[in-house]
C-alpha positions in Angstrom: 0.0 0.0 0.0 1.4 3.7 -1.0 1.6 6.2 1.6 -1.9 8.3 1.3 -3.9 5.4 -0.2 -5.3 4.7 3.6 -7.1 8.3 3.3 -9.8 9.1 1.0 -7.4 8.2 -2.1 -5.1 10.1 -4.1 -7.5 12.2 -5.7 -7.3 14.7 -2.9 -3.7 15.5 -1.9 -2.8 17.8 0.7 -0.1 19.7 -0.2 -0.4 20.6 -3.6 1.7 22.1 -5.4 4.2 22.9 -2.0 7.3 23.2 -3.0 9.2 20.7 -0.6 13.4 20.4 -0.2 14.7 16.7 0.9 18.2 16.3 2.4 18.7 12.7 3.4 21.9 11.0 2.4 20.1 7.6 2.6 18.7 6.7 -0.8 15.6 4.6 0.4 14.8 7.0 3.2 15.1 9.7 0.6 13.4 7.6 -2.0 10.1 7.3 0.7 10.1 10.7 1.6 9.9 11.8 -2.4 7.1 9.0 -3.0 5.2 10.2 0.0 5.3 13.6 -0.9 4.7 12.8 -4.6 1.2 11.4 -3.4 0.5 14.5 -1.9 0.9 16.6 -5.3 4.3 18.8 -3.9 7.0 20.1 -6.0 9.8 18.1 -4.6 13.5 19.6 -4.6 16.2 17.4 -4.1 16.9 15.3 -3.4 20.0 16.1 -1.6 22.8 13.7 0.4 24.6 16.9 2.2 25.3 19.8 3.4 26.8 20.9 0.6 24.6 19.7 -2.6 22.1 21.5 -0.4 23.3 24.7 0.2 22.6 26.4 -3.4 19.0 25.2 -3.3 18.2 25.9 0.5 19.8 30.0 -0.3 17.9 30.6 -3.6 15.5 28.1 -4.3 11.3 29.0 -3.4 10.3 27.0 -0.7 7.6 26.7 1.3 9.2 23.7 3.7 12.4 21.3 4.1 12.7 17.4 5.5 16.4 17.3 6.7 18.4 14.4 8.2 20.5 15.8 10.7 23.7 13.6 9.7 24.1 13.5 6.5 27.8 12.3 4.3 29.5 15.6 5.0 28.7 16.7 8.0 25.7 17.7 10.3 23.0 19.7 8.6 22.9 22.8 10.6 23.8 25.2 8.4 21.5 24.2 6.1 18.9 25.1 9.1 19.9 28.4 9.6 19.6 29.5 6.4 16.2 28.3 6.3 15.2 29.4 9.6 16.8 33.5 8.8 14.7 32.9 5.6 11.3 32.4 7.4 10.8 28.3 6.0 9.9 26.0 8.0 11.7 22.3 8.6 11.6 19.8 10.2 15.0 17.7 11.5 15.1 14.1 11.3 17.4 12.2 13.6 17.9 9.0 15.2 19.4 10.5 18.2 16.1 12.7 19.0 16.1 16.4 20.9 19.8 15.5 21.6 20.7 16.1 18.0 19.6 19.6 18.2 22.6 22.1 18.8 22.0 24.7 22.1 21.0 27.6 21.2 18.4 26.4 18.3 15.9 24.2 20.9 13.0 25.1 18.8 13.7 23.3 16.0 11.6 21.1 15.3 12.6 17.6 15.2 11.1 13.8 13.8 12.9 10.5 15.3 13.9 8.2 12.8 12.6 5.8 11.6 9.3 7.7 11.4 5.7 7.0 9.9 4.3 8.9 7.2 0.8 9.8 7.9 2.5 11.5 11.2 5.1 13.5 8.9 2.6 14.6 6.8 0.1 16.0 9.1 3.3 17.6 11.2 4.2 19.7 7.7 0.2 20.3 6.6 0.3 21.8 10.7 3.6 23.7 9.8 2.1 25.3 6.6 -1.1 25.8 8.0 -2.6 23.1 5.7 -5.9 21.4 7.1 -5.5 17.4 6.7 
């Protein structure tokens, strides 16, 4: 079963047309995350497996949200996350190590355990954006 066929089927996505940035440097996680969103009718960018594949896009690219794994092949993705953040779009961070991955200082970030569900994702960036689901 795809992602959103449990809802009221594919014919109503919730996000169209969002323009949503993916920076995971592990091809299946990144491959579910561009499915799932797919489903859901977004523009996806990326996706990306670092810091620095993802720096052009996250500076200049029109975004309304991002999915970023905290460690990705060259480093953590922090800086990525502050450009985004002094840019007004939202993110979410998705770590295996929880709230502990989240440098001082930024403790509002918002942050997604891996591995993580779908459904749950999705509602958390509908919420984000301001999206009913």
């Amino acid at each position: 079963m795809r992602a959103a066929e449990g809802r009221t089927g594919l014919m109503n996505p919730r996000l169209p047309g969002k323009r949503i940035m993916i920076v995971d440097d592990e091809p299946m996680v990144a491959m579910l995350l561009e499915s799932a969103l797919s489903d859901e009718d977004c523009t996806i960018i990326g996706p990306f497996d670092g810091v620095a594949s993802a720096s052009e896009a996250a500076r200049g690219e029109d975004l309304d949200f991002a999915l970023l794994d905290v460690n990705v092949a060259d480093g953590k993705i922090y800086p990525i996350a502050e450009v985004l953040e002094s840019r007004g779009i939202p993110f979410l961070l998705l770590s295996g190590f929880g709230d502990d991955d989240v440098p001082a200082g930024h403790e509002h970030w918002p942050t997604a355990g891996k591995p993580f569900s779908i459904e749950p994702m999705i509602e958390r960036i509908c919420a984000a954006l301001g999206v009913a689901c």
